[in-house]
C-alpha positions in Angstrom: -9.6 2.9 222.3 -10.3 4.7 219.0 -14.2 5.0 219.6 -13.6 6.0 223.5 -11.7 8.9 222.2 -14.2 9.7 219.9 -16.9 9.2 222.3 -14.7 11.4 224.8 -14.7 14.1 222.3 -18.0 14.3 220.7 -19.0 14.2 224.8 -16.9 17.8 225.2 -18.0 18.9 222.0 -21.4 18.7 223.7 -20.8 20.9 226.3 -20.3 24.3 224.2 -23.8 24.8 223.2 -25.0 28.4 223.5 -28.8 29.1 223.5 -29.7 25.0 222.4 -27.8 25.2 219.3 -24.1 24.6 218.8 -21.7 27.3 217.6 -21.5 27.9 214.0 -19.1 25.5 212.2 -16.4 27.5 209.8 -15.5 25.2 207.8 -11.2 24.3 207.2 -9.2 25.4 209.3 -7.7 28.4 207.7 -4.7 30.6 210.1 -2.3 32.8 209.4 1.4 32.3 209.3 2.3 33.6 212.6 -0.6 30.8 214.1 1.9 27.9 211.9 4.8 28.9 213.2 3.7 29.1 217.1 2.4 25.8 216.7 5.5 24.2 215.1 7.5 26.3 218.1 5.5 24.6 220.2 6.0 20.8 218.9 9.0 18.5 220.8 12.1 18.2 218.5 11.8 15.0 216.2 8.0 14.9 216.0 5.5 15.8 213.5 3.0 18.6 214.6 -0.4 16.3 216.2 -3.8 17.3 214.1 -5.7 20.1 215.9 -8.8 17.9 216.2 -6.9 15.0 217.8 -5.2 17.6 220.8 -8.0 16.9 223.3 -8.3 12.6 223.0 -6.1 12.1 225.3 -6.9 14.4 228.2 -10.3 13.5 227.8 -9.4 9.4 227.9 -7.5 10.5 231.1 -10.1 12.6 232.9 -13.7 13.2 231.5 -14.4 16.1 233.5 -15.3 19.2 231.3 -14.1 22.0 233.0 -12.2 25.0 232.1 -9.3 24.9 234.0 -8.7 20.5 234.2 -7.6 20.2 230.6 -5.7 22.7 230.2 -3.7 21.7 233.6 -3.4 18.1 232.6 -2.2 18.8 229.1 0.2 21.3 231.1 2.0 18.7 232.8 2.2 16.1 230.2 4.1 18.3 228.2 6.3 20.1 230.6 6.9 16.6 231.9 8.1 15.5 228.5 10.1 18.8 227.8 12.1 18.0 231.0 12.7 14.8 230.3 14.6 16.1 226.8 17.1 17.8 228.3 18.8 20.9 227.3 17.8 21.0 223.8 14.3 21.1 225.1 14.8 24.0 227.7 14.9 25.9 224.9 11.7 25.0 223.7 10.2 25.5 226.9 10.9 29.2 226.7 9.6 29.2 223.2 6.5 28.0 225.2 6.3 30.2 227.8 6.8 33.1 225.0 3.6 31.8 223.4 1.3 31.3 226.5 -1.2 33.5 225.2 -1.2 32.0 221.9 -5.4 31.7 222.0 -5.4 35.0 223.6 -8.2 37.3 221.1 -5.7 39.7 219.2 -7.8 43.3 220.0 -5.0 45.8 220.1 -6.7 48.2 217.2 -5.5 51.2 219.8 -5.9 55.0 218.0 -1.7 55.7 216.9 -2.4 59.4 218.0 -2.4 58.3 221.5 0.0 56.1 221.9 4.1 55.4 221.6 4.6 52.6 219.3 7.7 50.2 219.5 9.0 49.3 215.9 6.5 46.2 214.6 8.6 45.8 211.2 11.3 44.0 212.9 10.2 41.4 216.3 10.8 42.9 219.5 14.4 42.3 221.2 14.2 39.0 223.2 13.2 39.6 227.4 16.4 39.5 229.4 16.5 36.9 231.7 19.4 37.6 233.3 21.2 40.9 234.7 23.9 40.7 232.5 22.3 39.8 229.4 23.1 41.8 226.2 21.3 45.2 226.2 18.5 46.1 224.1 19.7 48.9 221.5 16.5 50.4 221.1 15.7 50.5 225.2 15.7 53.4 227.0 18.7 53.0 229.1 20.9 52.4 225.7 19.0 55.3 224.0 20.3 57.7 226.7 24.1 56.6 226.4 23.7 57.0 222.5 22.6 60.6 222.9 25.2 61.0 225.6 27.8 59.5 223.2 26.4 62.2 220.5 27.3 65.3 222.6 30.7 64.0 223.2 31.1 63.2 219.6 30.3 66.8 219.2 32.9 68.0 222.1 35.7 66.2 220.1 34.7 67.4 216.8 35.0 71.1 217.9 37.7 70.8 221.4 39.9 68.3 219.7 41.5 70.4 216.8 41.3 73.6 218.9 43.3 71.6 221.4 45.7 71.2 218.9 45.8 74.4 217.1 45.8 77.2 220.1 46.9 75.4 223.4 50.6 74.8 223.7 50.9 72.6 226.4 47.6 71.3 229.0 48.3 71.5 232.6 46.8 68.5 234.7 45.0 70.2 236.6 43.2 72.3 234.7 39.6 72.2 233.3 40.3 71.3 229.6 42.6 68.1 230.9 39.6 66.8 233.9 37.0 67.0 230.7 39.4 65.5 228.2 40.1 62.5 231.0 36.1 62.5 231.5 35.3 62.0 227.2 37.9 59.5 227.3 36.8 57.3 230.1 33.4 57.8 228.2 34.6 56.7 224.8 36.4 53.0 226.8 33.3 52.4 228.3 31.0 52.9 225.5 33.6 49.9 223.9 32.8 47.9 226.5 29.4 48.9 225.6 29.4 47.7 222.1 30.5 44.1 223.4 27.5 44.0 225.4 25.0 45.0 222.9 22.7 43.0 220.7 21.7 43.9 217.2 19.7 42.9 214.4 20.4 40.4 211.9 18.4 41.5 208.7 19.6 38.2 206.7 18.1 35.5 209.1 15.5 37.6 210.7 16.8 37.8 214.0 18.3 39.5 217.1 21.7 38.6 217.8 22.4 38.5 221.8 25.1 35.9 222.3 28.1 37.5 223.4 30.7 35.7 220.3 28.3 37.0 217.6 28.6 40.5 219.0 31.7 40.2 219.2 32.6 38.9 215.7 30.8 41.8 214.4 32.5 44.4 216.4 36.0 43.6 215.5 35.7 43.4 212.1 36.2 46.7 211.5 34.7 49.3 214.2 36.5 48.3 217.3 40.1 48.9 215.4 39.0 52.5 214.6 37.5 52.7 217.8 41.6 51.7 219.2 42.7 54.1 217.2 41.2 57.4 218.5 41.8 56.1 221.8 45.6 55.8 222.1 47.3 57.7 224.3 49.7 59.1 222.2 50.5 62.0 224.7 51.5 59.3 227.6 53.6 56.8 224.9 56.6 59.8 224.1 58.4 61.7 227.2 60.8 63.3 224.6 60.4 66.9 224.7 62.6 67.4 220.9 60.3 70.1 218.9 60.5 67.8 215.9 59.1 64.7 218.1 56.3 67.0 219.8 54.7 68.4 216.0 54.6 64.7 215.3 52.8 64.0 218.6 50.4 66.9 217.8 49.7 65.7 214.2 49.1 62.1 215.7 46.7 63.2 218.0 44.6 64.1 215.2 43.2 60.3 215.1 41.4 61.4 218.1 39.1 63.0 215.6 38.5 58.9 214.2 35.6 59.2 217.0 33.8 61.4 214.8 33.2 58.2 212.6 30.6 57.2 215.2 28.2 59.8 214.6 26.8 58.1 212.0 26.2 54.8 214.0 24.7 57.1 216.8 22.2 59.3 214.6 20.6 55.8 213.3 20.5 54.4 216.4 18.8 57.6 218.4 14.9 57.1 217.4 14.3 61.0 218.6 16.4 61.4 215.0 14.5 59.0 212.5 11.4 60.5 213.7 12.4 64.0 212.1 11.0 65.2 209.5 13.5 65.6 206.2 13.4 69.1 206.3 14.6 69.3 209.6 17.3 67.3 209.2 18.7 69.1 206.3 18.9 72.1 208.2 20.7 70.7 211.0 23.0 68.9 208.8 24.0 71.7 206.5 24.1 74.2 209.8 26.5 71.2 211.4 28.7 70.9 208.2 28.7 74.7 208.2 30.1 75.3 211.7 32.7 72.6 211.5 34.3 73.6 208.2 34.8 76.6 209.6 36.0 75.8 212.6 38.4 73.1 211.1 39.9 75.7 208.2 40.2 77.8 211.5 42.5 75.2 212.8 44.0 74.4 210.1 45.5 78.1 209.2 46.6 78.1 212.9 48.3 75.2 212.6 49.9 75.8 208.9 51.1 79.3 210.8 52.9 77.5 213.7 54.8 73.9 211.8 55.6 77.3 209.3 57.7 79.3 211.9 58.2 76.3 214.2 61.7 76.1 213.8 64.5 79.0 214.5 64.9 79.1 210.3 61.7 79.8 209.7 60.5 82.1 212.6 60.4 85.4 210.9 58.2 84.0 207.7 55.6 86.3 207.5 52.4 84.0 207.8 49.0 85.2 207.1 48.2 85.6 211.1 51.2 87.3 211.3 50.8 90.0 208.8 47.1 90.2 210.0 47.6 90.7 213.7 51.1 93.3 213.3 50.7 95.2 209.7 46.9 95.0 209.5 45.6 95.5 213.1 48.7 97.0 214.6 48.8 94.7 217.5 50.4 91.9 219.0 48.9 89.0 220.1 46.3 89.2 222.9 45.3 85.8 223.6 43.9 82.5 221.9 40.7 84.1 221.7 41.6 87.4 219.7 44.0 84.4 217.5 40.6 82.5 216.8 38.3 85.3 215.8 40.9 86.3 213.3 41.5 82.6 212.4 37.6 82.4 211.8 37.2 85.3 209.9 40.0 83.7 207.1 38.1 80.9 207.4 34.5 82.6 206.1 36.4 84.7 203.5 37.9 81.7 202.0 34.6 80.2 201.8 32.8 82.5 200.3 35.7 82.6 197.7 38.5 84.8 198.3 42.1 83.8 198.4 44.4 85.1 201.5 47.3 83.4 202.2 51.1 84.1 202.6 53.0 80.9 202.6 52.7 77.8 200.5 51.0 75.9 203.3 48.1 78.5 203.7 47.5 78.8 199.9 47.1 74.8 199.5 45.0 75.3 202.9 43.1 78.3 201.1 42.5 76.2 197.8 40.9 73.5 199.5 38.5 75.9 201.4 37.5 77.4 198.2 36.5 74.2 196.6 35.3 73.1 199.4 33.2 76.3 199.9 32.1 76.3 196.2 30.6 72.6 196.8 28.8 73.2 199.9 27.2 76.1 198.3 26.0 74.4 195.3 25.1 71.3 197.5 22.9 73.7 199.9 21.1 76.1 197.2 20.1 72.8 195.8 19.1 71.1 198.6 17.5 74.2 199.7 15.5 74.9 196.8 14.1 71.5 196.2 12.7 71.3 200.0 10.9 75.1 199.4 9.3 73.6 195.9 8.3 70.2 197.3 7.8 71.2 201.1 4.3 70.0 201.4 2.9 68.1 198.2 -0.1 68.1 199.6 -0.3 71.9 201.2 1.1 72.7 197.4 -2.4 71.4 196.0 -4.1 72.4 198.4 -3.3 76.6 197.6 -3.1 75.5 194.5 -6.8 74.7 194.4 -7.9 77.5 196.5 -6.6 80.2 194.0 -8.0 78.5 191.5 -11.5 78.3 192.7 -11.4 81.7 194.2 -10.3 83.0 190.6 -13.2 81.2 189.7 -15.8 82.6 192.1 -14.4 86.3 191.1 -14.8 85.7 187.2 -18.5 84.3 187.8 -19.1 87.0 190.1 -20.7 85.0 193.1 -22.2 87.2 195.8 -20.5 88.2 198.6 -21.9 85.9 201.1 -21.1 82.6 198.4 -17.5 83.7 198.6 -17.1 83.7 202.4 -18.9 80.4 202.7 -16.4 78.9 199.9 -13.6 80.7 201.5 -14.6 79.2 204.8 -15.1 75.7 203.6 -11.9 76.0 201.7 -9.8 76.7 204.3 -11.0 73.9 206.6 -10.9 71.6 203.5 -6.9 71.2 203.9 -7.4 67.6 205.3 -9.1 66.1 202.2 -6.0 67.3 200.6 -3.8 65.5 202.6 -6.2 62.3 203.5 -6.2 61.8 199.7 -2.7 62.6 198.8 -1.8 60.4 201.6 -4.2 57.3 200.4 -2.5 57.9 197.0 1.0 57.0 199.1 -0.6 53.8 200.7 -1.7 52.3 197.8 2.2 52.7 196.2 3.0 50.5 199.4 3.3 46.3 199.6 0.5 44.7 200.8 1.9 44.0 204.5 2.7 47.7 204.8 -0.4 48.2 203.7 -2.2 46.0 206.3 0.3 47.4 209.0 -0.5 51.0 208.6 -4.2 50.3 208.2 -3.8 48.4 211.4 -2.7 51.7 213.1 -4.4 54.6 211.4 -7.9 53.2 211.0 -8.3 50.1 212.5 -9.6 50.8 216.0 -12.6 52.9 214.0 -13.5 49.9 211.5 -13.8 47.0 214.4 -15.9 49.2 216.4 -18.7 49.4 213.1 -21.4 47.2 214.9 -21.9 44.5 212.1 -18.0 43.9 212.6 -18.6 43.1 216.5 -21.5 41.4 216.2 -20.0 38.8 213.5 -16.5 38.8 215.8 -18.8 38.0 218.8 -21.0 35.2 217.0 -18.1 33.5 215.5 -17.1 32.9 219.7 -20.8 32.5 220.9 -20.7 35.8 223.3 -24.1 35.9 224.6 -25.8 36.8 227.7 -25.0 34.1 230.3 -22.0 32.3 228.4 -19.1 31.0 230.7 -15.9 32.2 229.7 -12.3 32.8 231.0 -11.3 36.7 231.6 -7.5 37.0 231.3 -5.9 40.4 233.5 -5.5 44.2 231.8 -2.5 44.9 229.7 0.7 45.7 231.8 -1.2 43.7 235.2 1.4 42.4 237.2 0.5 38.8 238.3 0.5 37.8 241.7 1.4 34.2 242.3 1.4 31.9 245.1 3.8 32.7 248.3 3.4 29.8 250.8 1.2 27.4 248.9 2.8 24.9 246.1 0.9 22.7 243.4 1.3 18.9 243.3 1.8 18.3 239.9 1.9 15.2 240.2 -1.6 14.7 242.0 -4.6 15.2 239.3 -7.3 15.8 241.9 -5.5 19.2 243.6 -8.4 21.3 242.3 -8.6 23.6 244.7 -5.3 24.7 245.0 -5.0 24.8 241.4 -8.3 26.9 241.0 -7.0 29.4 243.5 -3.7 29.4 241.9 -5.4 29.7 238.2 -7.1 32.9 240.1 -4.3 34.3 241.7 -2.7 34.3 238.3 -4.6 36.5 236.5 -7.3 34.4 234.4 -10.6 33.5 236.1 -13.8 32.1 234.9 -16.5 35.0 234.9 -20.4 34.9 233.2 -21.3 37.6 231.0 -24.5 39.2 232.7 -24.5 42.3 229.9 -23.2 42.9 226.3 -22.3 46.6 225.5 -22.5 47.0 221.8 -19.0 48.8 221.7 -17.3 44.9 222.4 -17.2 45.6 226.5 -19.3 43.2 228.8 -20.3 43.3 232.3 -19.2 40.1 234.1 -20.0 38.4 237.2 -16.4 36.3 238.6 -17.3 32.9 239.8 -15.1 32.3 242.5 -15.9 35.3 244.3 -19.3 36.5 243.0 -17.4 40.0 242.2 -18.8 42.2 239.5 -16.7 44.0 236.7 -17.9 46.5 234.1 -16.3 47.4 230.3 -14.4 44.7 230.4 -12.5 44.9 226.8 -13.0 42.3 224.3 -9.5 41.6 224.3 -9.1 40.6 227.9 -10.9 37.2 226.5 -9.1 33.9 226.3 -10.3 31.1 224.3 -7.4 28.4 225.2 -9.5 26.4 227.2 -12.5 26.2 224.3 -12.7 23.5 222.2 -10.3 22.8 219.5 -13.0 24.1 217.2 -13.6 27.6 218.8 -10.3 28.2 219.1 -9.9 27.1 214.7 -13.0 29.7 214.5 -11.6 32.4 216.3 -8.0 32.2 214.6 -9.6 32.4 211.7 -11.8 35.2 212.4 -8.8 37.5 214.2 -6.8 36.4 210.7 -9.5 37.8 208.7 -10.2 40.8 210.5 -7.1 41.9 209.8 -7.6 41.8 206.1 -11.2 43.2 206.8 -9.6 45.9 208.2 -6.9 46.7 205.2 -9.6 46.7 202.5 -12.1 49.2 204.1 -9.4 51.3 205.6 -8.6 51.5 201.6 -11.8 51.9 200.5 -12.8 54.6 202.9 -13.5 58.4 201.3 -13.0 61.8 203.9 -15.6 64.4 203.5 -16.1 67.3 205.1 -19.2 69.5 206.2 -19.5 72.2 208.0 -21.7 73.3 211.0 -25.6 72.9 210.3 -24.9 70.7 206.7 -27.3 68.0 206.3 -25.5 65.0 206.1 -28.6 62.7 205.3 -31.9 63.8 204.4 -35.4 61.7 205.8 -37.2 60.5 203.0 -34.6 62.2 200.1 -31.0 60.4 200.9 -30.8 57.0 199.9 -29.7 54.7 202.5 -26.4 53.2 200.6 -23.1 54.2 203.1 -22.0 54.2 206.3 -20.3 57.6 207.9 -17.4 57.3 210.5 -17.5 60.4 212.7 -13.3 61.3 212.5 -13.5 64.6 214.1 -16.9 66.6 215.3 -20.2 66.2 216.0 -23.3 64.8 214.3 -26.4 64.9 215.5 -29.4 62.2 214.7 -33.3 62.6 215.1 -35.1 59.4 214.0 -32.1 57.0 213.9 -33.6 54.2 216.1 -36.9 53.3 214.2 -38.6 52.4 217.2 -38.0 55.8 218.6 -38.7 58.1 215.6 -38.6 61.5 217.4 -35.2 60.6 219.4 -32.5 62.5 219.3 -28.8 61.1 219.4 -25.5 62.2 219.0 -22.5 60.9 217.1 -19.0 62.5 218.7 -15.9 61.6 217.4 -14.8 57.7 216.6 -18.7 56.5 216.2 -20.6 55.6 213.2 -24.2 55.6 211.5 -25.6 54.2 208.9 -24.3 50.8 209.6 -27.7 48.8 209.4 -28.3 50.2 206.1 -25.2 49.0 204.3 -25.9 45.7 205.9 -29.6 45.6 204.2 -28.0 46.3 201.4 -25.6 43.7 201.7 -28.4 41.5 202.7 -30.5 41.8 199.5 -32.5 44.9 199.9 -32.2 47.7 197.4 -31.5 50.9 198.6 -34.3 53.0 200.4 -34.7 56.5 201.6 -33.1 56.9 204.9 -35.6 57.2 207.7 -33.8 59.7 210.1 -32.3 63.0 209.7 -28.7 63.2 210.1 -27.2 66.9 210.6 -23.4 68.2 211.7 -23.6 70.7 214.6 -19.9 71.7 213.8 -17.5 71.2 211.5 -16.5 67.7 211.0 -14.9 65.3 209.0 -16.3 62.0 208.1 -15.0 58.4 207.1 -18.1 57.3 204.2 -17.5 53.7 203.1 -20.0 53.0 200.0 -22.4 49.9 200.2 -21.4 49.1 196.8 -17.6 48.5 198.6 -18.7 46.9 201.0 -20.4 43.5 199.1 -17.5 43.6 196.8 -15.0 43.0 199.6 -17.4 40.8 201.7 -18.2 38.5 198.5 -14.5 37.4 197.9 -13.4 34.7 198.7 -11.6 34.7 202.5 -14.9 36.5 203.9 -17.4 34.4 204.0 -18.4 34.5 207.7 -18.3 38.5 207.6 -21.1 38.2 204.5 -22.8 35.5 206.5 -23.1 37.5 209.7 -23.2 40.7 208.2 -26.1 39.4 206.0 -27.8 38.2 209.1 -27.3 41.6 210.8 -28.9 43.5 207.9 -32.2 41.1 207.6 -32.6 41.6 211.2 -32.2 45.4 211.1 -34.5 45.3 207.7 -37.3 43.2 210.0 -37.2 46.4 212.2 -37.8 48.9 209.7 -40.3 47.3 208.2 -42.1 46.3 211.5 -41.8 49.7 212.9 -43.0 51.7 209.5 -46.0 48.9 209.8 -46.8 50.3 213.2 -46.4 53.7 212.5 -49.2 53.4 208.9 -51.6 51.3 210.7 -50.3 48.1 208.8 -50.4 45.6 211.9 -53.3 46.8 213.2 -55.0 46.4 209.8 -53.7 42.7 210.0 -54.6 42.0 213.2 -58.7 43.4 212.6 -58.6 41.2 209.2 -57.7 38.0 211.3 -59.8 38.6 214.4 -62.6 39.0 211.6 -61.8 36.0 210.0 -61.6 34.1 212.9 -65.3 35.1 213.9 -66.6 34.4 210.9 -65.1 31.4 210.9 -67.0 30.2 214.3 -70.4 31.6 213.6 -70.2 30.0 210.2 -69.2 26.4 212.2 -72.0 27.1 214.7 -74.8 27.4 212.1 -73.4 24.8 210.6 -73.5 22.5 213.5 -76.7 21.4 215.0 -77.0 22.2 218.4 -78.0 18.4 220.1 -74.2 17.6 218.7 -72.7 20.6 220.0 -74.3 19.7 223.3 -72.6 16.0 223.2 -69.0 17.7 222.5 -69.8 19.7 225.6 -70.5 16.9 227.7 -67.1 14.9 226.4 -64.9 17.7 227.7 -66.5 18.1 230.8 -66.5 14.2 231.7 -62.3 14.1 230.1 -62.1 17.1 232.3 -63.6 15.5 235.5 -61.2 12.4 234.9 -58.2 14.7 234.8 -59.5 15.9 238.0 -59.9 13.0 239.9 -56.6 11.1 238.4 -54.8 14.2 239.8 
């Protein structure tokens, strides 16, 4: 049984040979974390995980066809068949399955983060909702908007709350302020019924918490009874209308303000807020601390004036208001609004220090707001001062370096025309600055922040160098004619089956299943053309449809062989870490328009140039075509094929081509020298070996074509015709001519015999 599995295996094996030889063996089978875990996820409860070699044995004792689509299928239904028959606790792990269907799906998403809205990658993404009433997803947009709703509400309490309480006697039911008080509270019970029905993140075990108990338990240890609190209706609970029992209703409506305590919860929870800049944010948050002091202390004096002359004793006290409004103005009072502006203007004089009060509860009311004037403005000159001396570190070194160098130019006395073109280059030098005060940041970061960002910022420039496609497209055998399976673009909506169903129970339903396996999204396709920036032309086989570009992630290897699939985990793994190290080790420069950026015959050949912003033009790059012109725009590179000579051996050479920027541009340059010290350490082995093969091919061409172009294989090709002649005549004199007769004679008679056989 043992040998027919072998035998079954070694026989599948067989059938992935690309061009007469097999695909490159890469030795143990090195993956990453994320690859471990998927694959434990993905073994039944109470069994070890099966060896990777060992996964196709059975299928192929089963059925020895070698096709794409039957192995897959019947490993399919052996282990959804097994799932089911585990019961509940293996439902679970049948959505852990269908989580990780594209677990052999090529990992190609090195997008530009200019141009595109990330989701946080720190923390996993909230779990799919399954259900209607599932717990919501804090960070979706739906919950977003009733945060920022919440906000402005928050905001309408801080500021209509005391007012409320300060300048409106009594609130009729049918006016405005009432309807919009009824409107925040409804509001404020709903978003409670919100909080129960909201998951969040647990940072200690690593996961979102969506069960409805767990929300829960959190909830009401602490928010939902201060939530309770600010939403009493205290107005509704006491009828009474005694004066004494009304100021202690007004006073206890002041735990509405207890909904202020979710601002804090809201402003981490709104992304639009992270994403400001610190600056920002303190100017919003001292200009918000600003306006509601003063609007409070304007309450307050209000208030302190009315419990002061609230009873018939104490009517005639002479507050503050009132010796403002009768002695100082020589008016009565006009209104709430008139009352408020004078309230205000207390308010700002106490702040700034001075002390105006008439009664024992406006001078403790007047103390307070001078301390707490004197703190805030300590708190915002500081504040304020350190973001004006560290507002740009890197715009700071940037001046800083520009006065010094134009000092410089004026004390050497340069010419006129030297100064404009430092001044020029100067000022279009600011992103140098920043690129290395920014690497300076990165390298203070841990490793997987380091890889992360990389990932994001660079990462879609270094996959598309071509010695890093052409070793990614080696290590899966991507060649002109190779069958493969292409899976549908990011954000296609499948389109399954209506009125047909699959036996899964009957092995031999290929048809069905074929059309099914199409209508799903993946179908078998040839490659007819390789474009050199990872896109191929395709021919479908079920339809004989053509496709163009289609991205190299839109492969899927889950129906290779065990050992493609080891090679290509391995090669995504690495990638990444490819990725990280050049990303580091990756310099900005800058020329301007018309600079040379490599000299024919002068440069040496020993770095490769991304194009990050501009235009550089080439005349000679292609060595077969040394009076073509190219063009380099923005996100391609040069220069590739002579760091991979390098790394293949060769000493560095005067570059053969002319490279020249037609405008001001900024360019990537990763040093040769870099690049063999990350390829040589251990981990990278395939990238040296392919990259190695890369470069001795691209050094064949260069030497072939310079042979061409001085004569050299002509030369050859003269010495060996000559040799070759002199050669026969020297056999013919040699050879008397009776006996070169009789060797005549003996290949006409074998050829006659051919003949006549035939």
């Amino acid at each position: 049984m043992a040998d027919d599995a072998d035998a079954a295996r070694k026989e599948r094996m067989a059938d992935y040979r690309v061009g007469g030889r097999h695909l490159v063996h890469l030795g143990p089978d090195v993956l990453s974390r994320d690859t471990m875990t998927k694959e434990r996820a993905l073994t039944p409860l109470g069994e070890e995980p099966a060896p990777r070699e060992s996964v196709a044995s059975p299928v192929s004792q089963k059925s020895p066809r070698s096709s794409l689509t039957s192995t897959p299928r019947a490993l399919v239904k052996r282990v959804s068949k097994r799932l089911q028959r585990m019961g509940s606790r293996a439902s679970s792990l049948l959505e852990v399955g269908k989580q990780e269907q594209d677990f052999f799906d090529l990992d190609d998403s090195y997008l530009d983060s200019r141009k595109m809205d990330h989701r946080t990658v720190i923390r996993g993404h909230y779990p799919r909702r399954e259900k209607w009433y599932a717990a919501l997803d804090p960070d979706g947009p739906r919950r977003q908007g009733w945060d920022g709703l919440m906000l402005a509400l928050v905001v309408y309490v801080l500021f209509v709350t005391p007012y409320e309480l300060a300048f409106v006697a009594h609130v009729k039911k049918t006016s405005a302020l009432y309807i919009c008080n009824t409107i925040v509270d409804v509001c404020f019970w709903c978003d409670v019924l919100f909080q129960f029905n909201t998951g969040y993140y647990h940072a200690d075990q690593g996961r979102w918490i969506t069960d409805r108990k767990g929300i829960a338990s959190r909830y009401l240890k602490l928010w939902f009874w201060l939530d309770m609190a600010s939403l009493l209706p205290f107005g509704l609970m006491v009828q009474r209308e005694d004066v004494s029992i009304l100021r202690l209703i007004r006073l206890i409506r002041l735990f509405k303000l207890l909904r202020v305590a979710k601002a804090p919860r809201l402003l981490a929870n709104i992304q639009v807020i992270a994403t400001m800049s610190y600056k920002q944010k303190c100017v919003w948050k001292y200009l918000l601390v600003l306006c509601s002091m003063l609007h409070l202390m304007a309450c307050a004096i209000r208030m302190a004036h009315d419990f002061q002359r609230g009873t018939k004793t104490h009517y005639e006290t002479n507050s503050y208001l009132r010796w403002r409004v009768l002695e100082s103005r020589r008016s009565s009072f006009r209104g709430n609004g008139a009352l408020y502006v004078d309230s205000l203007d207390w308010a700002v004089s106490v702040m700034l220090g001075n002390s105006a009060y008439r009664t024992t509860a406006e001078g403790i009311i007047s103390i307070l707001g001078n301390l707490f004037g004197v703190m805030f403005v300590a708190f915002l000159f500081g504040d304020l001062t350190n973001i004006l001396c560290n507002l740009d570190p890197a715009a700071n070194e940037f001046k800083q370096t520009v006065d010094n160098l134009n000092r410089f130019a004026y004390e050497q006395q340069f010419p006129k025309e030297v100064r404009s073109a430092l001044h020029e280059y100067l000022q279009q030098s600011e992103g140098l600055f920043r690129s290395k005060f920014h690497h300076s940041l990165l390298n203070q970061l841990s490793p997987n922040l380091q890889e992360l960002i990389a990932h994001f910022q660079l990462g879609h420039r270094v996959v598309r160098a071509p010695f890093v496609t052409y070793a990614r497209q080696c290590t899966l055998g991507l060649v002109v004619g190779r069958r493969l399976v292409i899976r549908p673009p990011r954000g296609h909506q499948h389109t399954y089956l209506d009125d047909e169903t699959i036996d899964e129970d009957d092995p031999d339903d290929d048809e069905l299943y074929s059309r099914a396996f199409a209508k799903k999204g993946r179908r078998e396709a040839v490659i007819v053309r390789i474009h050199p920036d990872m896109q191929y032309d395709v021919r479908y086989l079920d339809d004989a449809t053509m496709e163009e570009r289609v991205t190299h992630d839109r492969i899927s290897v889950r129906d290779e062989s065990q050992r493609i699939q080891k090679a290509v985990s391995r090669m995504e793994y690495v990638t990444k870490l490819l990725v990280t190290q050049v990303a580091k080790a990756l310099e900005m420069h800058l020329f301007m328009g018309g600079d040379f950026v490599i000299r024919k015959d002068i440069t040496l050949n020993r770095a490769m140039y991304i194009v990050d912003s501009g235009k550089v033009m080439l005349l000679g790059s292609d060595v077969l075509k040394p009076w073509g012109m190219s063009f380099s725009p923005e996100g391609e590179c040069f220069g590739d094929r002579s760091i991979a000579m390098i790394v293949a051996g060769h000493a560095p050479r005067p570059s053969w081509y002319n490279a020249r920027a037609t405008q001001i541009s900024r360019l990537l340059v990763l040093d040769a020298a870099q690049l063999v010290e990350i390829i040589t350490a251990p981990g990278f082995e395939q990238f040296h070996k392919f990259i190695h093969r890369f470069g001795v091919w691209a050094s064949f061409k260069v030497a072939f074509a310079r042979a061409m172009r001085e004569g050299g294989i002509a030369r050859i090709a003269d010495e060996w015709l000559a040799r070759e002649q002199a050669a026969a005549a020297a056999s013919e004199e040699e050879v008397p001519l009776d006996l070169r007769l009789d060797a005549l004679e003996q290949k006409l008679d074998a050829l006659l015999a051919r003949t006549s056989s035939g």
